[in-house]
C-alpha positions as CSV (number, residue, x, y, z in Angstrom):
1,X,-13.3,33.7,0.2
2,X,-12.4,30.2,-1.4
3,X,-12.4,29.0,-4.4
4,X,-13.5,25.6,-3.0
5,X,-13.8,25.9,0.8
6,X,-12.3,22.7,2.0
7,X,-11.5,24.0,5.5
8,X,-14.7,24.4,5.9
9,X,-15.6,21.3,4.9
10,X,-13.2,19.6,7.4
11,X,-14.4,21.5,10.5
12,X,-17.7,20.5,9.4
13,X,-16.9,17.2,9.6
14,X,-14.2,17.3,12.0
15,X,-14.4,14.6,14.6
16,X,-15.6,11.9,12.1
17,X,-13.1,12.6,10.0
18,X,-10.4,12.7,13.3
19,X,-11.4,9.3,14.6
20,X,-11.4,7.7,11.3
21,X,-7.3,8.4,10.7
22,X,-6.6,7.7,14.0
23,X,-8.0,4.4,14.0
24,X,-6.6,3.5,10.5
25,X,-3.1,4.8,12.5
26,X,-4.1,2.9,15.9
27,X,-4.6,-0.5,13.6
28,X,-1.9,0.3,11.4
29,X,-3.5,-1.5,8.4
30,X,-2.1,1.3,6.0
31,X,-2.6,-0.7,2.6
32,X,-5.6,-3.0,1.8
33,X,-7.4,-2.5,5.1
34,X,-11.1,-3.6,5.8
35,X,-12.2,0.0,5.2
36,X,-10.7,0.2,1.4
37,X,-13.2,-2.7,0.8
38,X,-16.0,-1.2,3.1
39,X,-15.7,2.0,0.6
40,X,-16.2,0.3,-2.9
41,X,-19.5,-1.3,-1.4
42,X,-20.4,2.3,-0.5
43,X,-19.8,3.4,-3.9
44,X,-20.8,0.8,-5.7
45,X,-24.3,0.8,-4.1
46,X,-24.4,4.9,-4.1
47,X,-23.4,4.9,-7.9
48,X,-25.5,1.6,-8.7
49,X,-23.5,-0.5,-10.5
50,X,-22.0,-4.3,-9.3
51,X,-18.5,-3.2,-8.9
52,X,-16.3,-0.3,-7.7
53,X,-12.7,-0.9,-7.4
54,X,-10.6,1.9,-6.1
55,X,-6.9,3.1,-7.4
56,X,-4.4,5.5,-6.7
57,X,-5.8,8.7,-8.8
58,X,-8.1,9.0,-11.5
59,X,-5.5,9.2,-14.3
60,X,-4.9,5.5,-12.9
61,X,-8.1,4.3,-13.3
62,X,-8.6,5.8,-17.0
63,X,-5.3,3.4,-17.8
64,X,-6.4,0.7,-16.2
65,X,-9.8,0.9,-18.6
66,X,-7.0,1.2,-21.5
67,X,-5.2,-2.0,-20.5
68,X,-8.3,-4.2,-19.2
69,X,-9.8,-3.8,-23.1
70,X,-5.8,-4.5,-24.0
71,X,-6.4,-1.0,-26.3
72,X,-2.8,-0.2,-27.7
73,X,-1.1,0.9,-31.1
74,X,-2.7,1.4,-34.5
75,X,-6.3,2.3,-31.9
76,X,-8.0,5.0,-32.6
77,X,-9.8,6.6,-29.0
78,X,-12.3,9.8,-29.7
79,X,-11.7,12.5,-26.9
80,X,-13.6,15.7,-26.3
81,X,-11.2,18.5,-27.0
82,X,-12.0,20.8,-23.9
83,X,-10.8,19.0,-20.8
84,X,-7.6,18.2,-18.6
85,X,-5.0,17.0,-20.0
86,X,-5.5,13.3,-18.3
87,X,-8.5,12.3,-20.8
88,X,-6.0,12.3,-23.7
89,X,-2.9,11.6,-22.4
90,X,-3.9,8.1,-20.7
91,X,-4.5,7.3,-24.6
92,X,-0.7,8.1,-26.1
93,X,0.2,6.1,-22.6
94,X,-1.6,3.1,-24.0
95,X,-0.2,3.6,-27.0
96,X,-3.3,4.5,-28.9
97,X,-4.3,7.5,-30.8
98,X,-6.1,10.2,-29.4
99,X,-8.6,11.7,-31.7
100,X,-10.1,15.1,-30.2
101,X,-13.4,16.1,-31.3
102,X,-15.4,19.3,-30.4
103,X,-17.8,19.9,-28.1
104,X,-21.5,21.2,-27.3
105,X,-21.3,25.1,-26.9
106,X,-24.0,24.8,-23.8
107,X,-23.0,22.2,-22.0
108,X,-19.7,22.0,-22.7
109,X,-19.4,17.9,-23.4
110,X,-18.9,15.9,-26.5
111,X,-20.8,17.1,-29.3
112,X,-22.3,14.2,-30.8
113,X,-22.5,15.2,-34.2
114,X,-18.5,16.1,-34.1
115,X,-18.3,12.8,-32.4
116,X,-19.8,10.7,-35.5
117,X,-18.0,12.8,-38.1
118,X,-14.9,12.2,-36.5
119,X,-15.5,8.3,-36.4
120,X,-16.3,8.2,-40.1
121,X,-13.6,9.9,-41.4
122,X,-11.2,7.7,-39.0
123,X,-12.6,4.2,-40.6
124,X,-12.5,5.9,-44.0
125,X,-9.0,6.4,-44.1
126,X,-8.3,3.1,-42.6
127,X,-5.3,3.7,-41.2
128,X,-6.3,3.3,-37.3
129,X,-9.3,1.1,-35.8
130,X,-11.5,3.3,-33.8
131,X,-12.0,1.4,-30.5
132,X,-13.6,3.7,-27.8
133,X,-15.0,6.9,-26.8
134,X,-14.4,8.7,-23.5
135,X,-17.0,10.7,-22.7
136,X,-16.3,13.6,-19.9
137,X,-18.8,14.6,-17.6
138,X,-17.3,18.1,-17.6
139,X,-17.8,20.4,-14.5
140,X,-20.2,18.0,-12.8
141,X,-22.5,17.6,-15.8
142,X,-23.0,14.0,-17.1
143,X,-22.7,13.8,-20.8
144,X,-25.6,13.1,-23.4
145,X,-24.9,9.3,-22.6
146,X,-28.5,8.4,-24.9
147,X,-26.3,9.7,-28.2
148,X,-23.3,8.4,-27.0
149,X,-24.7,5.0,-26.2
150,X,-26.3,5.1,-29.8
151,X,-23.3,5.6,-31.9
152,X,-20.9,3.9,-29.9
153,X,-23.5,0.5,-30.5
154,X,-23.3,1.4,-34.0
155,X,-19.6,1.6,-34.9
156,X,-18.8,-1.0,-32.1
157,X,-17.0,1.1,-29.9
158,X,-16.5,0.8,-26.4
159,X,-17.7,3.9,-23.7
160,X,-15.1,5.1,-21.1
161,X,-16.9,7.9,-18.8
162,X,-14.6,9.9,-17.9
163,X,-16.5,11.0,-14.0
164,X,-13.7,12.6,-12.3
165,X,-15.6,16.0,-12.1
166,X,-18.9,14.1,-12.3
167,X,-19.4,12.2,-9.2
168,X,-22.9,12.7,-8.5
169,X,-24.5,13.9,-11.2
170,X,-27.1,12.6,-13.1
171,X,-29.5,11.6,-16.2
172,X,-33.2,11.0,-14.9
173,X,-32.7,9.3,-11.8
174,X,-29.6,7.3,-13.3
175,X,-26.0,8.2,-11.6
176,X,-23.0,9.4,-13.2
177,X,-20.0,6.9,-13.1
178,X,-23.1,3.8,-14.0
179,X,-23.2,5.3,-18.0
180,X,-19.9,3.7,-19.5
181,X,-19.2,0.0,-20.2
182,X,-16.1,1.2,-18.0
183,X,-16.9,5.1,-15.8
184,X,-14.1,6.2,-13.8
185,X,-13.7,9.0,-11.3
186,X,-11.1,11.6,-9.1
187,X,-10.8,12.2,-5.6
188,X,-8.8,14.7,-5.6
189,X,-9.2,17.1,-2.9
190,X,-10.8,19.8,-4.7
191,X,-13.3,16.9,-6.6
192,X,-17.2,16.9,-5.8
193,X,-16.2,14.0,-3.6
194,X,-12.3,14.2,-2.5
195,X,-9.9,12.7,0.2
196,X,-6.9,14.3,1.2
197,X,-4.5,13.3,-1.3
198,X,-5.2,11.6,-4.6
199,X,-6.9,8.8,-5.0
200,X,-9.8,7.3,-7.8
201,X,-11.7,4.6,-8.7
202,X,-13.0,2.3,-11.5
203,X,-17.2,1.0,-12.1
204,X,-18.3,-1.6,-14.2
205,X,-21.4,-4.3,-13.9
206,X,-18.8,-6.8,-15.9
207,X,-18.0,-9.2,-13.3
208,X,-15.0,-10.3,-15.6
209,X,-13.5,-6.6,-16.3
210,X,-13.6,-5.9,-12.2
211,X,-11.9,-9.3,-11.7
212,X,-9.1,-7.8,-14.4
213,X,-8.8,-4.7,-12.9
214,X,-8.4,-5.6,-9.6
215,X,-4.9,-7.4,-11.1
216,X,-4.4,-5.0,-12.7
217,X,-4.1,-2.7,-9.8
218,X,-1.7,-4.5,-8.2
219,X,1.1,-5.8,-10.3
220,X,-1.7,-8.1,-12.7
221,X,-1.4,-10.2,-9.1
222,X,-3.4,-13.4,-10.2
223,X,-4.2,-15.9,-6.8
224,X,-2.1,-13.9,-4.5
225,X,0.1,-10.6,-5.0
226,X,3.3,-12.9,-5.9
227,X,1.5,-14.7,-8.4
228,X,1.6,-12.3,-11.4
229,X,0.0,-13.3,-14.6
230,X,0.1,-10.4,-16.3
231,X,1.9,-6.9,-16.5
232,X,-0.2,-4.3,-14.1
233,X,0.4,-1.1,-12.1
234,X,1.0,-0.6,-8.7
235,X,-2.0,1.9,-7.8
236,X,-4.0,1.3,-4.9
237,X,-6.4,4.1,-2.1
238,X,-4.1,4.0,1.0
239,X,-6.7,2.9,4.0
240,X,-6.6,6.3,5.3
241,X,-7.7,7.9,2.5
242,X,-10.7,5.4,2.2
243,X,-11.4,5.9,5.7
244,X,-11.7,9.7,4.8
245,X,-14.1,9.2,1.6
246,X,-16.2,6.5,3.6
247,X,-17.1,9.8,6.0
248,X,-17.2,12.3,3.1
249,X,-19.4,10.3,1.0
250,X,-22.4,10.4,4.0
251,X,-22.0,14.2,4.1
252,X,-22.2,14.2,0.5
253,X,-25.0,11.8,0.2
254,X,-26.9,13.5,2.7
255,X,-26.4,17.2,2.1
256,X,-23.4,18.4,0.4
257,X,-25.2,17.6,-3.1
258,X,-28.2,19.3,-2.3
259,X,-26.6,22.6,-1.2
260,X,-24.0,22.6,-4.1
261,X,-26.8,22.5,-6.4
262,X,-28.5,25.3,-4.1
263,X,-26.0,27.6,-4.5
264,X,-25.4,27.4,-8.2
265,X,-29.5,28.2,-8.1
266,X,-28.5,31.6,-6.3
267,X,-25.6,31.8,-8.5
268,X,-28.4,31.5,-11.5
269,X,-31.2,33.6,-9.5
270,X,-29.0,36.3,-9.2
271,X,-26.9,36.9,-12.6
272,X,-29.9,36.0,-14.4
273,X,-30.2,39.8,-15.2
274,X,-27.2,41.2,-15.6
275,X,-26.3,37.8,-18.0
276,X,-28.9,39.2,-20.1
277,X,-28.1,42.9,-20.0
278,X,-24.4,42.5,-20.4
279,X,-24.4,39.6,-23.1
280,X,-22.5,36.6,-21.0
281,X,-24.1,33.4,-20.9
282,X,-24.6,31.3,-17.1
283,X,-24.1,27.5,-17.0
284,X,-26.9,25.7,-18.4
285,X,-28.5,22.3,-17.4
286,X,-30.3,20.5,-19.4
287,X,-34.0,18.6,-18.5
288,X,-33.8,15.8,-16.1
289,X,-29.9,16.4,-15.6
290,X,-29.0,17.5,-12.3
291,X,-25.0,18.7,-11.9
292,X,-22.5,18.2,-9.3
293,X,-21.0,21.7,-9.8
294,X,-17.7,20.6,-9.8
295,X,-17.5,24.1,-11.1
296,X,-20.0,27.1,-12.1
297,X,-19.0,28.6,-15.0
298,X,-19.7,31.6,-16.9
299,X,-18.8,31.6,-20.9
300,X,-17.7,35.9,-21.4
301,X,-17.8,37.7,-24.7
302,X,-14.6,37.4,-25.6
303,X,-11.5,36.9,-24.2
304,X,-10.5,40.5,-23.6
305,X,-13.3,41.1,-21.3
306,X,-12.9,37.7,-19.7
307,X,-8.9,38.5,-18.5
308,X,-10.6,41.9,-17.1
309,X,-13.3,40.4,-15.5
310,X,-10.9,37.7,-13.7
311,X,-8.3,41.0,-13.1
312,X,-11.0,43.2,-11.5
313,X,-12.1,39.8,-9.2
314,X,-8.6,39.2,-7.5
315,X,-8.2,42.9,-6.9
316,X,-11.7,41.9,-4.8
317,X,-10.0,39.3,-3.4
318,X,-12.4,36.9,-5.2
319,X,-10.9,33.8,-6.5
320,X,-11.4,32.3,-9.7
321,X,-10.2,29.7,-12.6
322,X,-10.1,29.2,-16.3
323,X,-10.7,25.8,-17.1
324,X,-9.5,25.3,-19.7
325,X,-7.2,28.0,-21.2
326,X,-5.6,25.7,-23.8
327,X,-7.4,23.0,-26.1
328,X,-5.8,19.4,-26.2
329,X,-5.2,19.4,-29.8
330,X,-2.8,22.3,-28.9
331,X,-1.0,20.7,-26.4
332,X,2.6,20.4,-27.2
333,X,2.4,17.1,-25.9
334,X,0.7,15.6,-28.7
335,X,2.1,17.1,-31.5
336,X,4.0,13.9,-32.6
337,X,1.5,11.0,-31.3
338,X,-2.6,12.3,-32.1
339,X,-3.8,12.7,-34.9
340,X,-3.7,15.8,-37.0
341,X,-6.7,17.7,-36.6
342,X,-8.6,19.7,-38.7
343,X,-9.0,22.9,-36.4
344,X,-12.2,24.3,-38.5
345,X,-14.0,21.2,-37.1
346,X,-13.0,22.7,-33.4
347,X,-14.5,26.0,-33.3
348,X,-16.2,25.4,-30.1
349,X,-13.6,24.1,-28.1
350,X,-11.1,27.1,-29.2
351,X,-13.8,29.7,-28.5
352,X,-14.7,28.5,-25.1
353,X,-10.7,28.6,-24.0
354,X,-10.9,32.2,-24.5
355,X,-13.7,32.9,-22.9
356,X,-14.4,30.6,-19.6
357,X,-14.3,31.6,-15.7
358,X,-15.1,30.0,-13.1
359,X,-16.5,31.2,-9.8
360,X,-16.4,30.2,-6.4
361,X,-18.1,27.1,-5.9
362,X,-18.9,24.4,-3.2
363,X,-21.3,23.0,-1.1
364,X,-20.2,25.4,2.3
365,X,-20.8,28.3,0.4
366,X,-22.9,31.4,1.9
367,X,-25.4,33.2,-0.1
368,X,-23.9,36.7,1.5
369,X,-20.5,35.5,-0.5
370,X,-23.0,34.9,-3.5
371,X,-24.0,38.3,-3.2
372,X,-20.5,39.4,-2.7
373,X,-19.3,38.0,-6.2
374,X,-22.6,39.3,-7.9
375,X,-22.4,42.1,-6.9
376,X,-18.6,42.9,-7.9
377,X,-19.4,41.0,-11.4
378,X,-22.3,44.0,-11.7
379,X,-19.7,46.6,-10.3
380,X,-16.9,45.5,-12.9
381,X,-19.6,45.6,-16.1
382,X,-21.1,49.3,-14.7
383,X,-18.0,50.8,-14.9
C-alpha cells in the first residue's frame, strides 16, 4: 500500500504524460518554453485570479511574497505554529520576525483569536511593526479566510496564503490560492497537484505585484534578463516540469479531486464508529469548505497510543506520517531570530504534535485498501 500512490498516478496518465517530456526534449526549450506560459494561464483561470506566475518550489514563492512587499528587519510576520518548517523560515530569510500563534483544535489552521492576541501584544510592546499574516491551508483545508480578511483590514496587515497543501480546496465556491493579497503553492511530488521534482507558484489579481515578481524570479531582470534593476532570485518551473502539471492539472480538474474527497468520505463512513467508541477524533470539515486531502488525519488520545497505533500499522505494512511531530516555536532554528513565545498561549499546537497520524491518502486509492486500514485500526484498539 502507499502512502500517496504516485505510480499509480503515472500509469494512469501515462502516455500524456510520455509525449509531453518528449516533446519538451524533441524542442529542447528546457527553460522558459511556451508551455511554462501555457500553465500559469491554466492556473490562473482554474484558481480564478489575474495572475499565476510559477517558481522553482514553494519555499521560493513564499520569499518572493517577502521581497515583492520589501518586508525585512524590525517586521513582525504572524505564523501558525503547526506547520512545515518553510512557513517560518522564509520570514528569518527576509529578515523579519516570525511570530507563531496557535491554532484551531478542529481544523488545524490559524486560530483567529490567538491570531488577534498575538497582534496586539506585538504593537503594544512596540518594538517590531506587525506587517503580514500567513495563513496555511493545512492538509488541504483552506483557512477561515472571512476572520483572517477581517483582522488583517483592521491592523493593516497584509495576507500571505500559504496553499502548498491547499491546491484545490475551497470556501463556498471560492478556490484556495485566490484568498491572500499574495497565495502561494507546492508541487512537490507528493502535493495535491505535483510534478516530478519541485516546483511552485505565486497568485495575485495586483497587476503591479505579478509584474514584480516575475523580476523577481529571475535576477529582478527589468526589460530583458541582462537588464537588472533590482536584487532577485534565480527560481524558475523547468519546461518539463510545466509540461507535466499542464497534464496533471486536467486529471485533477476532472477527477482526481472528486475521488480524493471520495475516499476521505469512506475514510469518514467507516471510522465513524470506532472514532466514537475508542475516543479519537476524524478530520473535520467545516460547512461550505470542501478539502484537497493533502492528507487525512486522525488526532489520537495521547501520544502513547498514537506511537502504538503507527507501530502496530507498519508491522501491517500500512504506511503512515506524523505531521507535525515538532512545533515551530521549538525548532532549534529559531531560537536566536523569533520571538520568544509564551508557550501557555500554544496549547493546541503542542497537543496536536503528540497526537497526529496520518493515513494513506490519494485520489488512486481503493475502498478494499480503505477497508484494509479500518479494519487493522479496529484490530489494534480490540486487542
Amino acid at each position: 500500500m502507499q502512502f500517496r500512490d504516485l505510480k499509480t498516478q503515472y500509469q494512469v496518465l501515462k502516455k500524456d504524460i510520455d509525449e509531453a517530456m518528449i516533446k519538451v526534449a524533441t524542442d529542447c526549450n528546457f527553460i522558459s518554453g511556451q508551455q511554462v506560459k501555457d500553465l500559469e494561464k491554466e492556473l490562473a483561470e482554474y484558481v480564478g485570479v489575474k495572475h499565476c506566475v510559477t517558481c522553482a518550489n514553494g519555499t521560493d514563492a513564499l520569499s518572493i511574497a517577502m521581497m515583492a512587499w520589501k518586508i525585512g528587519e524590525g517586521d513582525a510576520v504572524f505564523v501558525p505554529d503547526f506547520t512545515f518548517f518553510s512557513s517560518g523560515e522564509i520570514v528569518s530569510h527576509a529578515g523579519a520576525t516570525p511570530i507563531f500563534v496557535d491554532v484551531d483544535e478542529k481544523t488545524f489552521n490559524i486560530d483567529c483569536d490567538s491570531l488577534e492576541k498575538a497582534i496586539i501584544k506585538i504593537k503594544n510592546e512596540g518594538n517590531l511593526t506587525p506587517k503580514a499574516i500567513i495563513a496555511v491551508d493545512l492538509f488541504g483545508l483552506p483557512a477561515d479566510f472571512t476572520k483572517v480578511r477581517e483582522i488583517a483590514d483592521k491592523y493593516g496587515l497584509y495576507i500571505l496564503e500559504d496553499g502548498a497543501q491547499g491546491f484545490g480546496g475551497q470556501i463556498k465556491g471560492k478556490v484556495a490560492c485566490s484568498f491572500g493579497d499574495i497565495s502561494t503553492t507546492s508541487f512537490f511530488p507528493a502535493k495535491p497537484l505535483g510534478c516530478y521534482g519541485d516546483g511552485g507558484a505565486v497568485f495575485t489579481n495586483d497587476d503591479e505585484l505579478a509584474d514584480l515578481m516575475r523580476s523577481i524570479c529571475v535576477h529582478g531582470k527589468g526589460a530583458m534578463k541582462y537588464d537588472n534593476i533590482r536584487i532577485g532570485l534565480n527560481s524558475r518551473l523547468d519546461t518539463i516540469q510545466a509540461a507535466i502539471l499542464s497534464i496533471k492539472l486536467k486529471a485533477f480538474s476532472d477527477y482526481e479531486l472528486t475521488d480524493v474527497n471520495k475516499a476521505a468520505s469512506l475514510y469518514t463512513e467507516k471510522l465513524s464508529e470506532l472514532s466514537k467508541e475508542y475516543n479519537f477524533e476524524l478530520p473535520y470539515i467545516p460547512d461550505g469548505y470542501v478539502s484537497s486531502w493533502a492528507q487525512y488525519t486522525l488526532k489520537l488520545e495521547n501520544e502513547e497510543i498514537r506511537n502504538k497505533l503507527q507501530s502496530y500499522l507498519k508491522e501491517k505494512d500500512i504506511p503512515t506520517m506524523v505531521y507535525y511531530p515538532k512545533p515551530m516555536h521549538k525548532q532549534e532554528a529559531f531560537n536566536e531570530v523569533a520571538y520568544t513565545q509564551d508557550e501557555s498561549n500554544l496549547k493546541v499546537t503542542e497537543n496536536l504534535c503528540k497526537t497526529v497520524l496520518s493515513l494513506p491518502m490519494h485520489p488512486y486509492l481503493k475502498e478494499e485498501d480503505i477497508d484494509v486500514v479500518v479494519r487493522e485500526i479496529k484490530n489494534f484498539f480490540s486487542k
